[in-house]
DOKOLGU-442347 format. One line per field, with one value per residue (C-alpha): x, y, z. Coordinates in steps of 0.05 Angstrom, whole numbers. Example, Ala and Ser with C-alpha at 12.3 -4.5 7.8 and 13.67 -1.06 7.14 Angstrom:
<filums>
px: c(246:273) .
py: c(-90:-21) .
pz: c(156:143) .
</filums>
This chain:
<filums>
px: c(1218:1177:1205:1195:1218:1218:1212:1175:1150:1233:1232:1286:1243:1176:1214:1245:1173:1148:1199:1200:1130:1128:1186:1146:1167:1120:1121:1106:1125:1121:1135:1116:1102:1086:1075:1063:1070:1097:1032:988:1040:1038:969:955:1001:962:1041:1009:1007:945:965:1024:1077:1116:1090:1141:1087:1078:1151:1157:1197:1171:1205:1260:1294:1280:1315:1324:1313:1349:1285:1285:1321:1376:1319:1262:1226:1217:1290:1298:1237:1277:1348:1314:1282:1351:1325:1373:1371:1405:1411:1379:1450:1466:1405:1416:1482:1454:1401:1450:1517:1513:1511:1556:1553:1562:1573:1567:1592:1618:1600:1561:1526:1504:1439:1444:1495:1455:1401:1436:1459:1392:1364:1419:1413:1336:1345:1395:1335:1385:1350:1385:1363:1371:1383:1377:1348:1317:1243:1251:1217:1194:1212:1159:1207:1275:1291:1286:1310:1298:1335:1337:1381:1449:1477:1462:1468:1469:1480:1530:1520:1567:1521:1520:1475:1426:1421:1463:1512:1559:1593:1583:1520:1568:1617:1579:1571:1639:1632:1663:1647:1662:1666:1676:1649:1689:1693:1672:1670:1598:1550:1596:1548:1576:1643:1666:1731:1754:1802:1749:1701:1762:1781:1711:1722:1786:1751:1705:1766:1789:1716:1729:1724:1799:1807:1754:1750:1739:1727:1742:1737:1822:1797:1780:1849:1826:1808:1874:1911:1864:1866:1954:1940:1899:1953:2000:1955:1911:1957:1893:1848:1837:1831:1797:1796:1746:1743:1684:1676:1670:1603:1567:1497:1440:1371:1332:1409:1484:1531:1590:1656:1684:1767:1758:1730:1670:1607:1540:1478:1446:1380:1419:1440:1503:1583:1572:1516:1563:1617:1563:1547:1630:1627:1564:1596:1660:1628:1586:1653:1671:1598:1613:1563:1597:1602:1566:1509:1507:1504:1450:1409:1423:1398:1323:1352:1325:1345:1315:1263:1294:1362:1358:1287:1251:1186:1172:1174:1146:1185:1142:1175:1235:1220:1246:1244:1285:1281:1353:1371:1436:1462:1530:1570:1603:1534:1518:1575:1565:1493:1484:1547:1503:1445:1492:1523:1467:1429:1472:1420:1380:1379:1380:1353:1382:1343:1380:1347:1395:1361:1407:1445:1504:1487:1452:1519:1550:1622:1603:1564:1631:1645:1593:1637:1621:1577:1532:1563:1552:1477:1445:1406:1423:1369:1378:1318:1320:1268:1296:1247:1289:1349:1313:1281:1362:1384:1430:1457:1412:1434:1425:1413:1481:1512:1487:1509:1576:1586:1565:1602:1558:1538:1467:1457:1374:1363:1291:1274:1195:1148:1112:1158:1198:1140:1123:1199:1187:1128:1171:1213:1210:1173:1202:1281:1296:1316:1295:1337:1305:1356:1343:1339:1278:1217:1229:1177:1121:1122:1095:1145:1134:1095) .
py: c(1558:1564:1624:1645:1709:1715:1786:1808:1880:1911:1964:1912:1846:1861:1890:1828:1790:1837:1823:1745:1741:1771:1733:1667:1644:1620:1670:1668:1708:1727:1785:1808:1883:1912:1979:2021:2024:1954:1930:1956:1947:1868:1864:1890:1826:1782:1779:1798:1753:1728:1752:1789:1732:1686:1605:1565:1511:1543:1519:1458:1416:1436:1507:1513:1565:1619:1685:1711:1793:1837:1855:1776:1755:1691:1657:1672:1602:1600:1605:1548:1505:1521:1499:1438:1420:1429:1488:1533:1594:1657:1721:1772:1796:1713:1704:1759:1740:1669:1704:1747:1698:1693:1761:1820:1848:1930:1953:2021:2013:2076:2110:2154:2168:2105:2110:2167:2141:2068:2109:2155:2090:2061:2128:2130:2060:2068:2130:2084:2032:1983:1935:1912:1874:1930:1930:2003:2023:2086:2080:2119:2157:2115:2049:2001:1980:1980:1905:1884:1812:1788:1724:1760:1811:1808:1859:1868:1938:1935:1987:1950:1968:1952:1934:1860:1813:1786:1766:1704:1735:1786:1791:1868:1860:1881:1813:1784:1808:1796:1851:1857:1939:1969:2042:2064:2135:2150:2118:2146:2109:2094:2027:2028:1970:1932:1963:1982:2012:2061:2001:1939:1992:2010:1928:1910:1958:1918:1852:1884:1895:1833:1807:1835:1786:1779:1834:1884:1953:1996:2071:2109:2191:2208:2258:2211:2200:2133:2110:2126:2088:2026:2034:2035:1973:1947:1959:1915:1857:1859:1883:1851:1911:1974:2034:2090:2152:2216:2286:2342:2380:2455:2486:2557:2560:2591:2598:2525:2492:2497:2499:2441:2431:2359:2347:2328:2408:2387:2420:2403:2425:2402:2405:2384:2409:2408:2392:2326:2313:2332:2287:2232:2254:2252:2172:2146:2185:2148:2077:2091:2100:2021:2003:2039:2101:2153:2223:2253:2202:2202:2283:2278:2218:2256:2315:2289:2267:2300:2240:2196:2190:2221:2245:2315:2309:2379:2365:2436:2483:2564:2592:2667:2660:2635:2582:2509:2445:2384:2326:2278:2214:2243:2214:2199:2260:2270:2265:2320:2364:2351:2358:2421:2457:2434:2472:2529:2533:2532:2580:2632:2685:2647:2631:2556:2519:2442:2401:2318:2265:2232:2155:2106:2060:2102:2164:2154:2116:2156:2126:2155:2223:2252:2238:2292:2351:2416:2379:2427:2491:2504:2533:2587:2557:2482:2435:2368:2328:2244:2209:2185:2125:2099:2102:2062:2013:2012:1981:2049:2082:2148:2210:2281:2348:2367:2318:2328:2402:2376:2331:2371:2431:2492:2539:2556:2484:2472:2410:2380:2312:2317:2306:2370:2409:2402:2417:2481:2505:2477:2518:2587:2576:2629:2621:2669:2669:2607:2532:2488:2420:2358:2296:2229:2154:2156:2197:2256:2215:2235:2299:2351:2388:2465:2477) .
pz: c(709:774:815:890:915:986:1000:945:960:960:905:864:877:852:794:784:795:742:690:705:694:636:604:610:683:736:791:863:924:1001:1044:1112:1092:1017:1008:952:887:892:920:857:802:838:847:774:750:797:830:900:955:981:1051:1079:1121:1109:1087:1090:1062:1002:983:950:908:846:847:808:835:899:891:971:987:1025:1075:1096:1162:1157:1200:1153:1165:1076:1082:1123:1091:1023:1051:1084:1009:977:935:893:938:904:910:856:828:824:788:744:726:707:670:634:626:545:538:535:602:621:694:727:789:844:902:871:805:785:776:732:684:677:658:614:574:571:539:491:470:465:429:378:370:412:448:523:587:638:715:739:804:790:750:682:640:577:619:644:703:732:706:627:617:542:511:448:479:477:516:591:626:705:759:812:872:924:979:1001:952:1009:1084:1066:1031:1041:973:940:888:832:850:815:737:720:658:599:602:671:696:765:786:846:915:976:1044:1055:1092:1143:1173:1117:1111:1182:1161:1088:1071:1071:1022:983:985:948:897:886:880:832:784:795:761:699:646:607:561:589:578:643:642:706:729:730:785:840:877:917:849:822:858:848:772:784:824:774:710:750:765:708:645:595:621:572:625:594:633:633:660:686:630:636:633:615:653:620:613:633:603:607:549:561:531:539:542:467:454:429:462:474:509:568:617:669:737:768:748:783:734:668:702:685:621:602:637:603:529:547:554:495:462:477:445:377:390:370:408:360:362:436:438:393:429:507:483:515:571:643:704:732:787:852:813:821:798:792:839:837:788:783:733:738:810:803:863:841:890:876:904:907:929:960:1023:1028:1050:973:942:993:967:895:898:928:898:838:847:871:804:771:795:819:828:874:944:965:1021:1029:1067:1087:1121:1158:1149:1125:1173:1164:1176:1228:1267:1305:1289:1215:1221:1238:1158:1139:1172:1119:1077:1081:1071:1002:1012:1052:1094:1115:1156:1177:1200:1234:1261:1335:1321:1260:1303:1357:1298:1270:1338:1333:1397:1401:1373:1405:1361:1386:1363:1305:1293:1317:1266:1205:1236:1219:1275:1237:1218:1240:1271:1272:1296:1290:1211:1243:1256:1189:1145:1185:1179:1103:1096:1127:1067:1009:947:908:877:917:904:949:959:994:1001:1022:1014:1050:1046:1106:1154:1098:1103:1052:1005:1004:942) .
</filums>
């Protein structure tokens, strides 16, 4: 087929350029602004635009299909060239689903954890010699790319997300897999730009039940209350579903790995950080459970497992010193709280500095930052930096620093709004029998992590 993706530099789209390409398709693209790495990993395939805009001339009625982004406007003029051409105009999770409709099709969908437990699946599986088309939106170790799509494949494993699929439509990504594997990490009120109120998030995650295909097997943490009472919902409405619960399993810390015991008494050792991280490892075991890997086989095949990029990812390490950095994707108040008690638990000798970015649309609302109240109370020393200039650029009303240390409700809470003022106070930070954790969606304005 002949593919256009308008918006091709987002960190999803030139993955899905990438893997399109490769599987045979001809590939074009636009996008106003590409930064790296998508610009060289593009450029490299010859994927990269000629120049950055958008040419609506450069659609015609020879391409098959255009798969929109999320960075394009609902008045991108490609958009409306395609529309006025009567192209097929889908999102990426509609394409993938097309892509992916023969096959068997697994889900990780939640709040939080997603990423993590996709790519715990995918290292199993690769680990097993057992071949998949991947969605996952994290780049991993011993993976070219966040997308895989192979017709040779017949199982599919995607990380829903429950974000809208693209300017033009505001269905939740993961509406639109319908799986025949499902789990569901927890659910926590979050994109409140999308979701204005706790019942319309909690409502999507009902419509993603709903999707399952008939007789699907859906695996969900029994410790999540909200969840609960969706998966009692679900039993009534949906009596053909297999619900297949899981638990945190206990853990012994100890040098570089943790002894943990799963409900079943079995135990196994992990690299990992954190209960919230062997809460993923007792999901991703139970799923493998519903694609005959055994728990022995997937003990064995985790055992090399570390994250993936931005998961709790060790960016710094001087063990002589005892002075780690991590660097997390965490920002959504629960991630907050499972993250750092995390690190916490782990390294209970230490002293831990958290650093959060406050950059999404969310926390950056003031209607939401009210949601993060003791998130950060776990560590010793808690900083929050935001750029006033993203709130401006987010069409958000401003923000003061009080307002700030109101909402997270910690009189020592630090507040910094400036890139150099954060990476002096980062700099100030102990080197020695300390952890420091740095938590964001973004990238903290660029600033330089305390080495």
């Amino acid at each position: 087929m002949r593919i256009h993706l308008i918006a091709i530099g987002g960190s999803a789209m030139h993955n899905f350029a990438l893997a399109l390409k490769d599987s045979g398709h001809n590939v074009s693209g636009s996008d106003d602004q590409i930064f790296e790495p998508s610009r060289g990993r593009l450029e490299k395939a010859g994927l990269l635009p000629n120049s950055e805009g958008w040419h609506p001339e450069n659609l015609t009625n020879k391409i098959d299909v255009v798969i929109l982004g999320m960075h394009a406007r609902k008045d991108n003029p490609e958009l409306a060239r395609a529309r006025e051409l009567g192209l097929s105009v889908q999102s990426y999770p509609e394409f993938l689903f097309n892509a992916t409709k023969d096959k068997k099709r697994l889900v990780v969908g939640g709040s939080h954890g997603k990423t993590t437990i996709t790519s715990m699946l995918l290292h199993v599986l690769s680990a097993l010699g057992r071949n998949a088309d991947y969605m996952v939106g994290a780049q991993l170790e011993g993976f070219d790319r966040m997308l895989e799509l192979n017709k040779k494949n017949d199982l599919a494993v995607i990380e829903g997300d429950e974000y809208l699929s693209s300017p033009i439509d505001s269905r939740s990504k993961f509406l639109h897999y319908r799986p025949h594997i499902a789990i569901i990490t927890g659910i926590a009120w979050d994109h409140i730009n999308v979701f204005p109120t706790e019942e319309s998030y909690l409502d999507t995650f009902r419509k993603f039940i709903e999707t399952l295909e008939q007789g699907a097997t859906l695996v969900y943490c029994c410790e999540d209350s909200q969840l609960l009472s969706l998966i009692k919902e679900a039993s009534n409405k949906r009596p053909d579903i297999y619900c297949e619960p899981y638990f945190t399993p206990s853990s012994i810390p100890g040098n570089g790995s943790s002894v943990i015991t799963y409900s079943d008494n079995t135990t196994a050792i992990s690299k990992l950080v954190g209960a919230h991280n062997f809460q993923n490892l007792a999901g991703a075991r139970a799923i493998c459970k519903s694609l005959s890997i055994s728990a022995e086989q997937f003990d064995k095949a985790i055992e090399g497992f570390t994250g993936a990029a931005r998961r709790l990812e060790v960016a710094v390490e001087r063990p002589q010193k005892k002075f780690t950095v991590f660097r997390d994707f965490a920002h959504a108040p629960s991630k907050l709280k499972a993250t750092q008690s995390g690190v916490v638990g782990s390294f209970p000798e230490r002293k831990v500095t958290a650093v959060f970015e406050l950059h999404t649309f969310s926390s950056l609302n003031k209607e939401f930052l009210p949601q993060y109240s003791h998130s950060m109370d776990a560590v010793d020393k808690a900083i929050v930096f935001y750029d006033p200039k993203v709130v401006e650029h987010k069409r958000l009303p401003a923000i003061s620093i009080q307002e700030v240390k109101d909402a997270f409700g910690r009189e020592d809470l630090e507040v910094i709004t400036s890139v150099d003022s954060l990476e002096k106070r980062l700099n100030a930070i102990p080197k020695e029998n300390h952890c420091v954790l740095m938590m964001s969606s973004g990238r903290f304005g660029g600033a330089e992590i305390p080495q």
